[in-house]
C-alpha positions, 0 to 999 in steps of 0.5 A: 123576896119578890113576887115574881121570884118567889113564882120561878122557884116554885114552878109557876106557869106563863100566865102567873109568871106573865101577870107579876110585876118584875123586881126594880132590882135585883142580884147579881155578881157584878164589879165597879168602876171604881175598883179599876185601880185597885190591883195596881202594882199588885202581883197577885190579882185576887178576884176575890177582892173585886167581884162583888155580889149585890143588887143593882137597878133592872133595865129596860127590855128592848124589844128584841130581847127578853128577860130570863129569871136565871136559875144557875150559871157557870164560871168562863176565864172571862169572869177572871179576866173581867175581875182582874181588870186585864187585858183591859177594863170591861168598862172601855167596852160598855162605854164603847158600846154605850156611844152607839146610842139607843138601847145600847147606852143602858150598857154604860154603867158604873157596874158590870153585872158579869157571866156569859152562861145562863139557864133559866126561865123567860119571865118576860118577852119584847114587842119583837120576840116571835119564837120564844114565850114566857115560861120556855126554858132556856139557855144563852148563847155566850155571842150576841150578835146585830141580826140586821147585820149582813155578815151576820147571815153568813157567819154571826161571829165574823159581823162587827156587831158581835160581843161576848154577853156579860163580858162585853155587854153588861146584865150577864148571866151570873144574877137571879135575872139577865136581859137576852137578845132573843138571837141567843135563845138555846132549848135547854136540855129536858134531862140535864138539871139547871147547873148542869145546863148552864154548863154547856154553851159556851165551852160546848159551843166554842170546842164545838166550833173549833173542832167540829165546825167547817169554820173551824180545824174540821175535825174528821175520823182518825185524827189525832187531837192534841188538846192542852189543858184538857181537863178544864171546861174546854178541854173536856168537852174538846176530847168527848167530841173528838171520841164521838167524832172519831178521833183520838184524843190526846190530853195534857194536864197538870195533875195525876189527879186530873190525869186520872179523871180525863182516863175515866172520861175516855181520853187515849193518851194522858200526859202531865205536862210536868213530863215535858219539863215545861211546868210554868215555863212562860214560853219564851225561850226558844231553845227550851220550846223546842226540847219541849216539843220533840219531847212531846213528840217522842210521848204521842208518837211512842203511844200513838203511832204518829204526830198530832193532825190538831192541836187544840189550843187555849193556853197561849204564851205557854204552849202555842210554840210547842203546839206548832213545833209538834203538829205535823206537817200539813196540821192545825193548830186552832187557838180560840185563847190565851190564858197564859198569856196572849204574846206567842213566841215560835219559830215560824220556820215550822209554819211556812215550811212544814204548810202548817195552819193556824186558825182562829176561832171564838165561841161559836155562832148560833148554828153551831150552838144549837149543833152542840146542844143537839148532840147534848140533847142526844145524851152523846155529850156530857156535861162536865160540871165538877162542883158548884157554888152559890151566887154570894160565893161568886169570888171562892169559884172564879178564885178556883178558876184563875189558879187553875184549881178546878177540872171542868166547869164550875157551875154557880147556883143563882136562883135555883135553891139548891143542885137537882132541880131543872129535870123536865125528862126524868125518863131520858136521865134514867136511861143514861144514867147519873154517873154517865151525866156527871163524868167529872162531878161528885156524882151528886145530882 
């Protein structure tokens, strides 16, 4: 093992970390340009088959950017969408990027290093980083953004010079190293562990930004929140920030077994969507949608007195018809994906009509990030990591992923040698307690 890596593992401070020499390679879940074709014709794309872990060449820091020694990352829908080579291949958009010339063309590789979650340790800083040093520990921003952009300092996410790291950038966060625009720099959090950390940002952020943020459905108190898939990564941070901002929080899942964990996570109302007769339905036949959807209705208002303000949309094809059948007049229905499908079908009498909104959101600017962080930070939003692999396990954890076998986040171990390590602030751990900060985990640390 390197120097430098063997330094991060054992907690060596700035100067000694600063003083050795960074790996030429390193390891990293990554795919290959040649593997693009592998899934033609095949039904199911096993992502097993096509991410592949081993050592690829270390880039060149730009000055902007630092270099963090990743302890742990987490699995995002983007790491299946990026191992099955669908909607389209992540490699059109590292040679994209890779023609705008400069620091830009080392993205334009044969591989694809994969992960737009990281938490670590910055090992190495560029010429240009003013607010972060060797030996801080850090999150990542899943958004990397032009700062000299000019939409950029109204809103990160509206500039052209957005991409999502590691999804459409490469050297992404699933590796032992990553390269980070310092724009991306998140404090981890002193109590939460490496995995547990490396859960947070994205999903955090993004239902943050859909939920919370004026940007998004701005959420107030006494709404009603209609969250689909509420169990998942998403989901389950959509429904803590609905309770603490005062909502109520009505989840659909696809299991008791998930029901019964979003009940012990404090959700309203559970309800499995086998009741609503969709089960794999596709979305596409109206008249099947709609029975869907007034059935849906019947459930929440039976329960909860009257029909969703939001619903809180990442399914897609599946669901986006019933969401703006069943919210109400005047709702949102905010969308910040399309697992099932990204081809939605739905009676748009129920928009122009009933003056419903639909808002389109992606991840979060780093505002936002650091809004969410806080609130983390504060112990009034828990991580919802549920298990975790190793690195070399990458394929077995996004596998979990794309057949929607997994509730909350599954965190990935990369240089942290095994879970618990990363505490920094026992005594704030301590005063929020294990089973608190593992809500849908083993309770394990």
């Amino acid at each position: 093992m390197e120097a430098l890596t063997e330094a991060v593992r054992a907690g060596a401070g700035p100067e000694e970390l600063a003083g050795l020499p960074v790996p030429e390679e390193y390891l990293a879940a990554h795919t290959r340009v040649e593997d693009i074709g592998m899934f033609d014709g095949v039904e199911d794309k096993d992502v097993r088959k096509s991410l592949r872990v081993g050592k690829v060449p270390m880039p060149e820091l730009a000055p902007d950017e630092v270099l963090v020694a990743v302890m742990a990352s987490s699995v995002n829908y983007n790491t299946v969408w990026s191992g099955t080579f669908e909607p389209v291949p992540t490699f059109s958009f590292l040679k994209a990027y890779g023609k705008l010339g400069g620091w830009e063309r080392r993205h334009d590789q044969p591989y694809h290093v994969l992960g737009s979650d990281a938490a670590g340790v910055i090992v190495r800083v560029g010429v240009g980083v003013r607010r972060w040093q060797v030996g801080d520990h850090v999150l990542a921003s899943p958004i990397q953004v032009d700062d000299q952009e000019a939409t950029t300092h109204a809103d990160g996410m509206l500039g052209e010079g957005q991409k999502a790291w590691g999804y459409e950038t490469n050297f992404g966060g699933l590796a032992h190293y990553c390269v980070v625009r310092a724009s991306q720099l998140i404090p981890k959090p002193a109590h939460l562990t490496w995995e547990e950390a490396a859960s947070t940002p994205a999903c955090a952020g993004t239902a943050y930004r859909m939920l919370v943020s004026d940007r998004g459905a701005r959420m107030k108190q006494g709404d009603v929140v209609l969250i689909w898939g509420a169990a998942g990564g998403l989901g389950a941070y959509a429904v803590q920030l609905v309770k603490h901002g005062g909502g109520i929080a009505v989840g659909v899942v696809g299991s008791e077994e998930k029901a019964q964990a979003l009940r012990d996570l404090g959700c309203d109302l559970v309800i499995n969507r086998r009741e609503l007769g969709i089960g794999d339905d596709d979305g596409s036949d109206p008249d099947k949608v709609i029975e869907a959807g007034k059935r849906l209705g019947r459930i929440i208002r039976r329960e909860i007195g009257e029909d969703p303000n939001i619903v809180f949309e990442y399914v897609g094809r599946a669901t986006f018809g019933i969401s703006m059948f069943v919210v109400r007049r005047g709702g949102v229905v905010v969308t910040c994906g399309s697992s099932s499908g990204y081809q939605h079908q739905y009676d748009n009498r129920y928009l122009w009509m009933k003056l419903k909104r639909i808002v389109g959101s992606h991840a979060a600017n780093l505002s936002e990030q650091w809004e969410s962080n806080r609130l983390i930070e504060m112990g009034r939003i828990m991580p919802i990591l549920s298990t975790v692999y190793r690195l070399e396990d990458i394929g077995d954890a996004a596998r979990l992923v794309q057949t929607n076998g997994h509730m909350g986040k599954i965190g990935v171990l990369c240089l942290a040698s095994e879970r618990g390590l990363g505490v920094t602030d026992r005594a704030k751990r301590d005063a929020i307690g294990e089973r608190r900060l593992n809500p849908l985990g083993d309770g394990r640390a």
